[in-house]
Structure formats: structure tokens, C-alpha cells
C-alpha positions in Angstrom: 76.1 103.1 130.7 72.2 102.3 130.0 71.4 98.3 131.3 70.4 97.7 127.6 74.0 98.5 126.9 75.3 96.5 129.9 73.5 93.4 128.9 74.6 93.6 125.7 78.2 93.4 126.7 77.8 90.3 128.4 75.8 88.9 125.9 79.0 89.7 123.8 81.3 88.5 126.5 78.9 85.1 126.4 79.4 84.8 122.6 83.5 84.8 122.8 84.0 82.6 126.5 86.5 83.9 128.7 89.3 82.8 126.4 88.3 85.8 124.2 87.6 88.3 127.2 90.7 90.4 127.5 91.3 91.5 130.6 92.1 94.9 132.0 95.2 94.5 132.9 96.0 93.0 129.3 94.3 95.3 127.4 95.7 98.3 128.5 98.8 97.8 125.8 96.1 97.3 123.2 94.6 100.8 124.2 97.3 102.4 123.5 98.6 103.1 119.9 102.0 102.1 117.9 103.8 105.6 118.7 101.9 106.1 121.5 100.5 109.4 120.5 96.8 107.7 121.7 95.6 106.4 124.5 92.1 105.1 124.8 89.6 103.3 126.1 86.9 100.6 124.9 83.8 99.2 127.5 85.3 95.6 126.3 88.5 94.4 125.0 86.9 90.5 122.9 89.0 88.1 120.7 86.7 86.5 118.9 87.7 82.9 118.3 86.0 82.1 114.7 84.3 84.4 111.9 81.1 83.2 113.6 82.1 84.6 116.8 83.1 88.3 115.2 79.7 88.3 113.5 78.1 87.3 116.3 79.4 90.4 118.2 79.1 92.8 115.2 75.3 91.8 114.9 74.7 92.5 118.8 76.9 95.9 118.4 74.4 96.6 115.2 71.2 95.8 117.9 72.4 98.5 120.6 74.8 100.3 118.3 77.9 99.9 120.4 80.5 101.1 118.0 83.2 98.4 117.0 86.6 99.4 116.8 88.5 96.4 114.8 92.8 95.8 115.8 95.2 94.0 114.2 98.9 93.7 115.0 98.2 97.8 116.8 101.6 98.7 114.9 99.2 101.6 112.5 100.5 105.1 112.9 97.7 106.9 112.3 95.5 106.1 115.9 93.2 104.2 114.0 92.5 101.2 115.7 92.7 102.7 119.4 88.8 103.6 120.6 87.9 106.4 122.6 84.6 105.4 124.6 84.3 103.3 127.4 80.6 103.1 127.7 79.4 102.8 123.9 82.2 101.1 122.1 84.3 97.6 121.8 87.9 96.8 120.5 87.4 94.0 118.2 90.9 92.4 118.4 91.3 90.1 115.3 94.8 88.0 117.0 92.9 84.7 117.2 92.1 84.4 113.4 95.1 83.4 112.6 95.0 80.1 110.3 96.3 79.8 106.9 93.2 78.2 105.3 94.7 77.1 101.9 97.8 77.9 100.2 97.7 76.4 96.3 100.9 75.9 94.9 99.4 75.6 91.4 97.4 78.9 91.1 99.9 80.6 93.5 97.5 81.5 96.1 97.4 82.1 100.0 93.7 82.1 101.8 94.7 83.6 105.5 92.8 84.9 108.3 93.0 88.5 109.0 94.8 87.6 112.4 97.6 85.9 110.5 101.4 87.8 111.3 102.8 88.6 108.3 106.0 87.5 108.4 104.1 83.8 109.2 102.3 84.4 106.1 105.5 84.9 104.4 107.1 81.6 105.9 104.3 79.9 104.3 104.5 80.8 101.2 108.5 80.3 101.1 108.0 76.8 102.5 106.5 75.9 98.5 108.9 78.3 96.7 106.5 80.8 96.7 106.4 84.3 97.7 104.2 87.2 99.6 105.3 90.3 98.4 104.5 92.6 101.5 107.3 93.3 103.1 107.6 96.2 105.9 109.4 97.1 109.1 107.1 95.6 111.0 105.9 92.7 109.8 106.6 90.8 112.8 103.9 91.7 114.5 101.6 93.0 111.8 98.5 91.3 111.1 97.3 90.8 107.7 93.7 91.7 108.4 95.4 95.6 109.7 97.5 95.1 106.4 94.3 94.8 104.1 92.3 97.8 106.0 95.6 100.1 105.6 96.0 99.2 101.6 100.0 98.7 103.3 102.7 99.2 100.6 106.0 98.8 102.0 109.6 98.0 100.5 108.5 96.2 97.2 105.6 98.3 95.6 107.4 99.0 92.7 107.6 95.3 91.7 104.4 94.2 93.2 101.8 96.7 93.4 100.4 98.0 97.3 98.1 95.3 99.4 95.1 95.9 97.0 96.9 94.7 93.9 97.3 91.2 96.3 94.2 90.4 96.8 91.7 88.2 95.0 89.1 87.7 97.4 87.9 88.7 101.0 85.7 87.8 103.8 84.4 90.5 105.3 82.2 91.0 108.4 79.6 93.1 107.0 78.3 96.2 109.7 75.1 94.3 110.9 76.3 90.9 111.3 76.2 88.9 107.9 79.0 87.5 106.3 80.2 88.7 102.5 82.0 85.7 101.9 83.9 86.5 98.3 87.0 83.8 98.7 86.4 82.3 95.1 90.6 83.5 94.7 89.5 84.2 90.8 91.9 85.9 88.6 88.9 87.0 86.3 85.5 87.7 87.9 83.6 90.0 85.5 80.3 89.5 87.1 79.2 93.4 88.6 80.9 95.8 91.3 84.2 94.8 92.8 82.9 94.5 96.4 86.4 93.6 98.2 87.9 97.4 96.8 85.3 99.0 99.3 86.9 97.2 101.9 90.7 97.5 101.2 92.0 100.7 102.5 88.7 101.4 104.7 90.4 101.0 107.7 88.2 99.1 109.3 85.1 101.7 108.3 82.6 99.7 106.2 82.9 95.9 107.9 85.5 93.6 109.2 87.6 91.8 106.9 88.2 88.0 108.5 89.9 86.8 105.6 91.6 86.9 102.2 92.9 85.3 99.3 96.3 86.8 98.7 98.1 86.4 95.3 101.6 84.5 95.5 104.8 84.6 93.4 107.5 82.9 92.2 110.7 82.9 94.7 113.3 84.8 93.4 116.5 82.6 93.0 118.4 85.3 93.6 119.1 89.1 94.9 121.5 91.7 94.1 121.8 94.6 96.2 123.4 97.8 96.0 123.9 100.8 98.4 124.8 103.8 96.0 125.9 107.2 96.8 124.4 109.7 94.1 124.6 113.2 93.2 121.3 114.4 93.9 118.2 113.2 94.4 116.7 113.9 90.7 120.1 111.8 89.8 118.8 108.5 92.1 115.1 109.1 90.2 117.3 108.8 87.1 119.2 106.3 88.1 115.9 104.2 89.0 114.6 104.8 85.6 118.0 103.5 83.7 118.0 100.7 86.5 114.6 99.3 85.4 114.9 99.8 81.7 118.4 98.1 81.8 117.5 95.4 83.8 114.0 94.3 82.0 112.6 95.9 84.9 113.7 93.5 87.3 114.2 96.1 90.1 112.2 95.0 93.2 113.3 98.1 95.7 114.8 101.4 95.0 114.9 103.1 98.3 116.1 106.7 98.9 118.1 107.2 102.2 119.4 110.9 103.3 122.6 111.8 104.6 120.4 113.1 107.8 118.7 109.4 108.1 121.6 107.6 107.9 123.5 110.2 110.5 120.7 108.8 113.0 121.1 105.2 112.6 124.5 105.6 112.8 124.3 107.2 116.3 121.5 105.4 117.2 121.4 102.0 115.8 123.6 98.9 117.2 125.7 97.0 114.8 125.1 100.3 111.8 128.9 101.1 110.0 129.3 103.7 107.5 128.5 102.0 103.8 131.1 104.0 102.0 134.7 105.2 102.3 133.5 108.6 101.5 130.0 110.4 103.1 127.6 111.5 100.4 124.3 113.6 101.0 122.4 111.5 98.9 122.1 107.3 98.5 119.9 105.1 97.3 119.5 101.6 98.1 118.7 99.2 95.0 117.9 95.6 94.9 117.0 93.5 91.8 115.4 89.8 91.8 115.0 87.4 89.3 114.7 83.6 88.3 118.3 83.7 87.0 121.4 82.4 88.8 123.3 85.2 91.1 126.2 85.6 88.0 123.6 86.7 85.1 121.8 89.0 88.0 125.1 90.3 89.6 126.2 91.1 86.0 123.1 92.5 85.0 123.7 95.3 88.6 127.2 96.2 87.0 126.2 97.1 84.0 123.6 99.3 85.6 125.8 100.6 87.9 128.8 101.0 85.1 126.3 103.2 82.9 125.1 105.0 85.9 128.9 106.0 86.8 129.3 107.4 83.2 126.0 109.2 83.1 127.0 110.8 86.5 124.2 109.8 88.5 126.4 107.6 90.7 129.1 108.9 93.2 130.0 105.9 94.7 128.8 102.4 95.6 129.1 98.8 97.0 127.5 95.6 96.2 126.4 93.2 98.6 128.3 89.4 98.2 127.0 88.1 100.7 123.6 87.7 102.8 125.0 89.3 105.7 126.2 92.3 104.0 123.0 92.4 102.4 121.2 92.6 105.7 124.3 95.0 106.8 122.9 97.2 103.7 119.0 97.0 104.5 119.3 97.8 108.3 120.9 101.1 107.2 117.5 101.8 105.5 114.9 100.0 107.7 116.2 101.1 110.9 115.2 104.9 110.6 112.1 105.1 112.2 113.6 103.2 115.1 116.5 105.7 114.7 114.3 109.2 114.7 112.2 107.5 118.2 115.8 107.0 119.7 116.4 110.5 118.8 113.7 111.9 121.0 111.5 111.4 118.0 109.1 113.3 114.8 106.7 114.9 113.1 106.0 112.1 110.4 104.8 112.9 107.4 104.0 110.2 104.6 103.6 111.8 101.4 103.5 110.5 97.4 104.3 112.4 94.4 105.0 111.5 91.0 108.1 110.3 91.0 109.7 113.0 88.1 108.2 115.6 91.1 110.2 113.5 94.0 113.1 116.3 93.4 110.8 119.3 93.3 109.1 118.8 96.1 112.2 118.3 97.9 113.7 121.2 96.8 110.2 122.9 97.6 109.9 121.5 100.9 113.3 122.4 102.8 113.3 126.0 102.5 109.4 126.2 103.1 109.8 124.7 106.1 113.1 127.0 107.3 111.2 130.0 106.8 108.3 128.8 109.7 110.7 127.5 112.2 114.1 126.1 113.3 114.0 122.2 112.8 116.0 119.0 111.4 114.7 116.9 108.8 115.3 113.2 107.8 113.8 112.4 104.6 113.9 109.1 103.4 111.4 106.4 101.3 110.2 104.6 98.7 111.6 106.2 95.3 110.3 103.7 93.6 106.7 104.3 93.7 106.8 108.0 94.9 106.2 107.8 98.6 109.0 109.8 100.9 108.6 110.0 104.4 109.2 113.4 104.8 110.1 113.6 108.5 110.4 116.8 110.9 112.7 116.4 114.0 112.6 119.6 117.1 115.9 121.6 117.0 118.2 120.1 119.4 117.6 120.8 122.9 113.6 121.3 122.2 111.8 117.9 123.2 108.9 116.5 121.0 105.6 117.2 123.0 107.1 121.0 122.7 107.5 120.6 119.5 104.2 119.2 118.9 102.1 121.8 120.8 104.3 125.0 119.2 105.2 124.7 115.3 104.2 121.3 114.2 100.5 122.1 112.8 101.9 124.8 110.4 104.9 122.5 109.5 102.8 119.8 108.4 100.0 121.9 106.9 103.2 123.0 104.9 104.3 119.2 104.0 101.0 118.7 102.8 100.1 122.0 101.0 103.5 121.3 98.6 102.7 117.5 98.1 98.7 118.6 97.2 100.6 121.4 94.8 102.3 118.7 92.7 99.4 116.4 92.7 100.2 114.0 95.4 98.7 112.6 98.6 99.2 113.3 102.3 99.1 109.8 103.2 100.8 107.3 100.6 100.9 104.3 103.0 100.2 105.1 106.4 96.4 105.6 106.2 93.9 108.3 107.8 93.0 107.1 111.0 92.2 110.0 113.9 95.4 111.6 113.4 94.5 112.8 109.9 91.2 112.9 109.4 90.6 116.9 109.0 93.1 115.9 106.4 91.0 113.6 104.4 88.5 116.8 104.4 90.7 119.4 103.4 92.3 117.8 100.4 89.8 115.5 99.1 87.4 116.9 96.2 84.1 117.7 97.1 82.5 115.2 94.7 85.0 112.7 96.1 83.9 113.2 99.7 80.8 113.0 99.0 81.1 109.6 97.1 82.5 108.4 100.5 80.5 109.6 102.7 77.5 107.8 101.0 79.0 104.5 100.9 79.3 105.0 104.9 75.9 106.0 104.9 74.8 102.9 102.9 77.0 99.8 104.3 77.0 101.7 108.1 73.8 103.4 108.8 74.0 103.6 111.9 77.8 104.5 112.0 79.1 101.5 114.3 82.2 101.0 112.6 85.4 102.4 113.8 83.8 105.4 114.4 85.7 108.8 114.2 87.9 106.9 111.6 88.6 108.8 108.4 85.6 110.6 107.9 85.4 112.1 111.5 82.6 114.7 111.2 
């Protein structure tokens, strides 16, 4: 380390106090990443306390470009907020930016700080009958700055659009220290570029977001949910189709759950029982929301589910009547990852499609991946808007880290090739990060990899943020 660079640490160090100094020993856990597939290492761990503080640091990491590695809630599984150089870059943890600046119960607004939790966020909103749409597996711990950077979607996209279609303003940290403060929280703004959409799924590339002004709803007065077994998995896209035309589209979540998945929460998973009298290979899990009282909405499910029955594209099904067999239902679904990491755990793979090509791909996919090498799958996602998490589990008796270092590249180049084929995405919700960034540069278009690389190039010159992210090389 050069004693510019030294000296500009401490001046860092100097701007946050010792309050925002992380020690060693406590940042060792923020050095290593959600599935622990990274570990890294920063020449300082800082919590800034205040947007002045981050900018502060940003600007000396401009001076001596030290390259700024921005963390949220660390629950990403793509690597991309772990750093990897202890002499020439920082971990810009956003935790202590966590106040809820204004929440306005008239225009349905939230104006948080990047280090805000989530599921806080959400208890704000509910306490004035309003309600953030986000909801994920991890949104205990998930920060909504990490949120906005990963464009997160979640359980309720098909209602409410992905973190982008939230937002209304930002606050963003720009790469040499000044402050794009764009928190107006206007509904029309037709005045030029839309700055904040360079920001939202840049993972942390371009600037640092501090803050946003998040779009609320009304609370729903009431849920219906129901755990279906179906005949196939082109019946459950069918079946989501019928459900939203039937229902005025009042369909919040349609979830798509394999008989494989569910077999591993069941072993794996305290407190999971089998949903149905009789085991089906396919289920999908729908919930609907509305402003009506539970009767009209519970009524409005039946005849759904009555017209699915006689179209055939429902086996079987149960409907929640109460809150606890509602959360009974939803752990069956939300419980998978944790299921697959008891398992020994997988080669995860996050793909969208359209959703008439959810089937194909499927039915693509399986015997693709048979012909390359022996394997278990457990396939389960977000029917609604496309996105399957297309996971590959080692044989049993083959451990991960084998499986990793022998047949996983050409397993996933074969997840991807087939999702490309039918004109979807590698990463629907997950993001780039490290982990897929040769991905980034062998399915994106020319033209469009060029578009990004000049943004880079204009808002980060000198290529201090998060650097290695996304468009590594």
C-alpha cells in the first residue's frame, strides 16, 4: 500500500469516527458473501453515519481512486457486494442509513434510507394502512438500498411490478462525491432523461443510492390462498391466465412449486406436512387480494378453482381459512432455498422466459441436462411473471464443491443457452454480480454492451465503483 493510499484511509476513517470504523473482527462476516461462495477482503470496513459522511468518503476514494464496494443487508447471491482487494478498495456498508424520512399517507409515499430493512419498511407502511409491495425470503435482513441496486422482484411481481416500477425518486451518491438528490416523489416528471433508471439494477456500478421515494398501496382487506395440485406445468400457466381474467386480475402471487422442491422441505424443513391427501408432481400456489371482505374474495377463489377443476387444469387443492394455514401454505414455498442448503446444497440458476415458454423450456431443460451428467433438479418460481429458479442438486452421495469443480460450468452454460433460445434472461432477479459476469458478456447484444459500457465510462471514469461488478473486463 502506497502512503498516499494509507493517508487516505485515515482521512476516511476521520470522516466516519470510530462509530463507523468496523473492526476486523466484525467485518469478517461482511467479507463474506450470502451463500458463502466468496470470501474477500477490503483495506477498510466504514459505516457512514449520514449521506454527507458516504460522500465524503466517495469523494476521497475518487482523489486516490480506492475502489468503493457499496453493502446492504450482504444477503445478494451473485458475490456482488463482497470486495477483493485489501490494499486499493473499501466496503461501503450502508446499515446506518436507516431512517424513514417521510411516509405520506395522502400521495401513498415512503422516502427511506438505503439502510432501511425491509420488512421495517413494510411495518411502516402497514402502520397507515398502506402497503410496500416487495416481499422476499429475506427481507429481514435486506436493506432497501441492496433492494434498489438488485432491481429485486420477489413474490408479488405480477401484481406490482419489480423494485423499479416502486420507485419515484432517489438519492444517489454520484462516483466523485456529489450528491444527485432527485426525491421530488413525482408521479409525472416529463422534464429530460430518467436519471434514477441508471441507478436501479446497477448494482452498485454507477454511484451509491442513499435514498428513495418508494410508491405505497392500499392494504389489502383481505387474502385468499390456495395450494393447488395441477396436471402439468403448461396447465398451472393456464390456470394463472383463467385465475387473473376471472378474478379482475386480482391475483397477487402465482407460485410454481415441484414435487422435487417440496420433497426437500419436507425432509428438511421443521413444522412442513404434506398439503394434500394425494402427492402430485406439479402445484402451484395462488393468492388473490383485494379491498373486498374475505366472503366476495373467498367466492371469487371458488369459482376460479371450480372452472379450473372442469377445464382439467386442477388435480386437487385446499384453501387456506385461516392465517395460520395460510402461513402453513407459504412456508411450503418459501422455505426451498433453505431446504436445497440443508440438502448439501445447488447449482442455482435464476432464469425468465415468457411465461407461454415456462413449459417448453421445462420440457427442454430436463433431458438437456440428463444427457451431460447425473443430477437432481428442484425447480420452482415465480409463474407469474416468468422467472423459475431452475436449480441443479449433485447426485446423492457427490458433495457440492465436487460438483462445482466437475459438471456444473457445462450444466449451467446449458440452463442458460435454453432460456437465451426462447428469448429470456439468465438472471431474472438475482442480478450479475462476480458470479455472472462472463454471463452478462456472452448473452448481451453487442450494441447493448456497448451502450453500458459507455455509461461506465461516463458516470465512473476512473472505474471506482464496485469494481469487477457486472462488466468485469
Amino acid at each position: 500500500m502506497t502512503n498516499s493510499s494509507a493517508a487516505a484511509l485515515e482521512r476516511i476513517a476521520a470522516i466516519v469516527g470510530p462509530s463507523g470504523v468496523v473492526a476486523a473482527a466484525d467485518a469478517a462476516a461482511l467479507l463474506r458473501d450470502e451463500r458463502g461462495l466468496y470470501r474477500g477482503a477490503a483495506a477498510l470496513v466504514v459505516r457512514p453515519g449520514s449521506v454527507e459522511e458516504c460522500a465524503a468518503v466517495v469523494r476521497v476514494c475518487y482523489d486516490e481512486r480506492l475502489g468503493v464496494v457499496p453493502q446492504g443487508g450482504n444477503t445478494g447471491y451473485c458475490g456482488g457486494a463482497t470486495p477483493f482487494d485489501a490494499e486499493r478498495q473499501i466496503l461501503l456498508s450502508l446499515s446506518r442509513l436507516k431512517r424513514i424520512r417521510e411516509i405520506d399517507s395522502v400521495g401513498f409515499t415512503l422516502t427511506a434510507e438505503a439502510g432501511v430493512v425491509l420488512a421495517q419498511a413494510q411495518a411502516v407502511a402497514r402502520e397507515h394502512g398502506l402497503l410496500l409491495p416487495l416481499r422476499m425470503g429475506s427481507e429481514g435482513s435486506a436493506q432497501i438500498g441492496g433492494n434498489l441496486s438488485t432491481n429485486a422482484g420477489g413474490l408479488a411481481v405480477l401484481r406490482y411490478g419489480t423494485m423499479r416500477d416502486l420507485v419515484l425518486g432517489l438519492e444517489v451518491v454520484l462516483p466523485n462525491g456529489e450528491v444527485l438528490s432527485e426525491l421530488k416523489g413525482l408521479r409525472k416528471d416529463n422534464t429530460g432523461y430518467d436519471l434514477k433508471a441508471l441507478f436501479l439494477g446497477a448494482e452498485g456500478t454507477l454511484g451509491v443510492i442513499t435514498a428513495a421515494v418508494l410508491k405505497l398501496f392500499p392494504e389489502p382487506r383481505a387474502r385468499q390462498t390456495a395450494w393447488l395440485a395441477v396436471p402439468s406445468v403448461a396447465a398451472a400457466c393456464q390456470l394463472l391466465g383463467r385465475a387473473r381474467r376471472e378474478s379482475g386480475d386480482h391475483v397477487v402471487s402465482a407460485e410454481y412449486v415441484s414435487r422435487r422442491s417440496l420433497d426437500l422441505v419436507l425432509q428438511h424443513v421443521a413444522g412442513a406436512r404434506e398439503p394434500l391427501d394425494t402427492a402430485a408432481e406439479h402445484y402451484v400456489l395462488l393468492e388473490l387480494a383485494s379491498a373486498d371482505d374475505d366472503d366476495v374474495l373467498r367466492a371469487m377463489l371458488e369459482r376460479v378453482l371450480a372452472s379450473g377443476l372442469d377445464a382439467g387444469e386442477v388435480l386437487d387443492g385446499t384453501i387456506a381459512d385461516s392465517g395460520a394455514q395460510r402461513s402453513a401454505l407459504w412456508l411450503l414455498r418459501e422455505r426451498v432455498p433453505e431446504a436445497e442448503r440443508r440438502d448439501g446444497g445447488s447449482l442455482k440458476h435464476d432464469v425468465s422466459v415468457r411465461i407461454d415458454r415456462i413449459a417448453t423450456f421445462i420440457e427442454r431443460a430436463e433431458p438437456a441436462l440428463r444427457a451431460i451428467a447425473a443430477h437432481r433438479l428442484s425447480i420452482y418460481g415465480h409463474i407469474g411473471d416468468g422467472n423459475l429458479h431452475f436449480n441443479v442438486l449433485p447426485p446423492v452421495g457427490l458433495g457440492i464443491e465436487a460438483f462445482r469443480s466437475g459438471p456444473a460450468a457445462e450444466l449451467s452454460a446449458c440452463v442458460h443457452d435454453l432460456a437465451a433460445a426462447l428469448g429470456g434472461s439468465f438472471s431474472a432477479e438475482h442480478g450479475v454480480g462476480v458470479l455472472k459476469a462472463h454471463e452478462l458478456t456472452r448473452y448481451k447484444s453487442p450494441a447493448a454492451l456497448q451502450l453500458m459500457r459507455t455509461l461506465k465510462q461516463a458516470l465512473d471514469p476512473r472505474g471506482i465503483m464496485n469494481p469487477g461488478k457486472m462488466l468485469a473486463g
